[in-house]
C-alpha positions as CSV (number, residue, x, y, z in Angstrom):
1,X,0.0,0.0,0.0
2,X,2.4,2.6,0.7
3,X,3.9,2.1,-2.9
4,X,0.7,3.4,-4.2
5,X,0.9,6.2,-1.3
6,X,3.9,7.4,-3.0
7,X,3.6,6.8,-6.7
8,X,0.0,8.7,-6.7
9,X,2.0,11.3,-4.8
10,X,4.8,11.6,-7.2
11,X,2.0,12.2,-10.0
12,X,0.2,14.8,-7.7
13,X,3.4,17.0,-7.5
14,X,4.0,17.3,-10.6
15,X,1.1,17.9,-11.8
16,X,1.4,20.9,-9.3
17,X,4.9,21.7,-10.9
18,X,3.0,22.0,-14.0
19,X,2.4,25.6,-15.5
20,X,-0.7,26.8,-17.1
21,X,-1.5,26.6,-20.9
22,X,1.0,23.9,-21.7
23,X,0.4,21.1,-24.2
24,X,-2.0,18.1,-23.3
25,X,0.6,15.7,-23.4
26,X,3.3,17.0,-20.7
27,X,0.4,16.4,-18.2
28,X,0.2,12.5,-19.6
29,X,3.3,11.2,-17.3
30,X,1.5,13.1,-14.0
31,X,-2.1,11.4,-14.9
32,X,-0.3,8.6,-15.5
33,X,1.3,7.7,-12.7
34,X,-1.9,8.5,-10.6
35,X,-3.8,5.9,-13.0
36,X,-1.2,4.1,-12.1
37,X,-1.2,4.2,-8.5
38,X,-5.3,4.2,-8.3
39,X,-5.0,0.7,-10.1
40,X,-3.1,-0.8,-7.8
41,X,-4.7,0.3,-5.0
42,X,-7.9,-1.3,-6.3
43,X,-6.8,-5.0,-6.5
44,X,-5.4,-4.6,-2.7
45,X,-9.0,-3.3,-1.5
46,X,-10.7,-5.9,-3.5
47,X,-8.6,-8.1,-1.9
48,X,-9.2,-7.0,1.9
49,X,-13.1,-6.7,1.4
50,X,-13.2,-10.8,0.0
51,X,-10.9,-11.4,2.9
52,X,-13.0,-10.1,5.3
53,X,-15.9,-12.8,5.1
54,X,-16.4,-15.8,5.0
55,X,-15.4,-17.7,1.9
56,X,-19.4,-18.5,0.9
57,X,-20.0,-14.6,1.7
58,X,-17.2,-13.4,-0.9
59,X,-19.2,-12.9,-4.0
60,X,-21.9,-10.5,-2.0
61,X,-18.9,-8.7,-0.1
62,X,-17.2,-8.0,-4.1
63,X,-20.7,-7.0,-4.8
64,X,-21.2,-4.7,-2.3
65,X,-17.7,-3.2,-2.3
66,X,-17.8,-2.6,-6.2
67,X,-21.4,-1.0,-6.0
68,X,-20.1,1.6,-3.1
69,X,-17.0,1.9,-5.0
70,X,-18.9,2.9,-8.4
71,X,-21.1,5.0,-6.6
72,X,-18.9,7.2,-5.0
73,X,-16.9,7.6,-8.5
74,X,-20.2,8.2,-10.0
75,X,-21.0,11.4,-6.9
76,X,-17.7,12.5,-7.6
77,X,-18.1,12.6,-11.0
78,X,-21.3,14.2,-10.9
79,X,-19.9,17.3,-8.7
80,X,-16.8,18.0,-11.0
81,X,-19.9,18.1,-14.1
82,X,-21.6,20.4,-11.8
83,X,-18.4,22.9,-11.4
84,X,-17.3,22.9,-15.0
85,X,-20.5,23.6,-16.0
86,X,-21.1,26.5,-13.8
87,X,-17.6,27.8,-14.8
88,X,-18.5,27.3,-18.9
89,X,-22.2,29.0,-18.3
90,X,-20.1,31.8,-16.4
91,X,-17.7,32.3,-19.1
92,X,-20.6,32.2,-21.9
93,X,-22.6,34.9,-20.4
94,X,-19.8,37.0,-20.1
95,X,-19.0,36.2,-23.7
96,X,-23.2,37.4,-24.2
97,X,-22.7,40.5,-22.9
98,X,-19.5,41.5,-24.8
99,X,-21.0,41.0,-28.1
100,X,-24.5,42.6,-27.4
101,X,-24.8,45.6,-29.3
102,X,-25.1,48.6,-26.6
103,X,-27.3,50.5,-28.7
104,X,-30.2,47.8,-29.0
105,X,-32.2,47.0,-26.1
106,X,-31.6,43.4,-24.6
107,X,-34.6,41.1,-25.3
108,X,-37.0,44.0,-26.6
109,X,-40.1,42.3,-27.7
110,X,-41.7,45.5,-28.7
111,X,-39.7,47.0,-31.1
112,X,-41.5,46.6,-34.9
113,X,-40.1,45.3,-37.8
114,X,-39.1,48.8,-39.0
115,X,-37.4,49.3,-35.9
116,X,-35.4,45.9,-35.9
117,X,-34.0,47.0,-39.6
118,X,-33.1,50.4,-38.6
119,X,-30.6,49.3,-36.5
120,X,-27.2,48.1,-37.3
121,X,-26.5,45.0,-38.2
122,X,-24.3,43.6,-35.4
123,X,-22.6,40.2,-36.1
124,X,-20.4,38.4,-33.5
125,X,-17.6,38.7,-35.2
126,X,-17.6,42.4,-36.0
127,X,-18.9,45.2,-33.8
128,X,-17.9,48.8,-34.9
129,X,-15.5,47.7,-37.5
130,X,-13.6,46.1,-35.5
131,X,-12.9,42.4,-34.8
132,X,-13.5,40.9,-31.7
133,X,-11.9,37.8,-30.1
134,X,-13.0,36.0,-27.2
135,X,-10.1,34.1,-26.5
């Protein structure tokens, strides 16, 4: 156990020692080495919960230690979705509100057809003459 202790360590660091906006492959050796150490783990706790019981109780205690163990990957999962989504929704509506056109109303449902031509036409890409960019 402590082997995985340290190699998932190892991979934490330097994934910390890693600066932003680098290439998706220097993180692979960090990610891997945690993959790594989660993998092992994983065979010793299977082991320890069949262990635990009796030998005619070890397919419900596998059972039951897989189900939590998916479950809690699944919660876990769930809450990261959660946070990146509230971070993209963030960053779109700030996006929104760059590329609205200050001189039209936002969501005016009264203005008449007339109107609606009479005003500029505003794409995303241009505003003012000039280009914008997002990134």
């Amino acid at each position: 156990m402590p082997a995985q202790l340290l190699i998932g360590a190892a991979g934490a660091a330097w994934l910390l020692a890693i600066r932003p906006h680098v290439a998706v492959l220097v993180m692979l050796g960090p990610l891997a080495l945690i993959g790594t150490a989660i993998g092992l783990s994983f065979g010793q706790l299977d082991n320890l919960a069949i262990s635990s019981v009796p030998p005619e109780r070890a397919g419900m205690a596998a059972g039951m230690f897989n189900t939590t163990r998916i479950g809690g990957e699944t919660g876990a999962l769930h809450t990261v979705a959660i946070v990146l989504v509230a971070i993209c929704v963030g960053a779109a509506a700030g996006a929104a509100v760059l590329l609205r056109d200050p001189r039209r109303p936002a969501a005016s449902t009264t203005e008449t057809p007339a109107e609606r031509e009479s005003l500029p036409n505003v794409t995303p890409e241009r505003r003012n003459g000039q280009t914008l960019s997002l990134s």
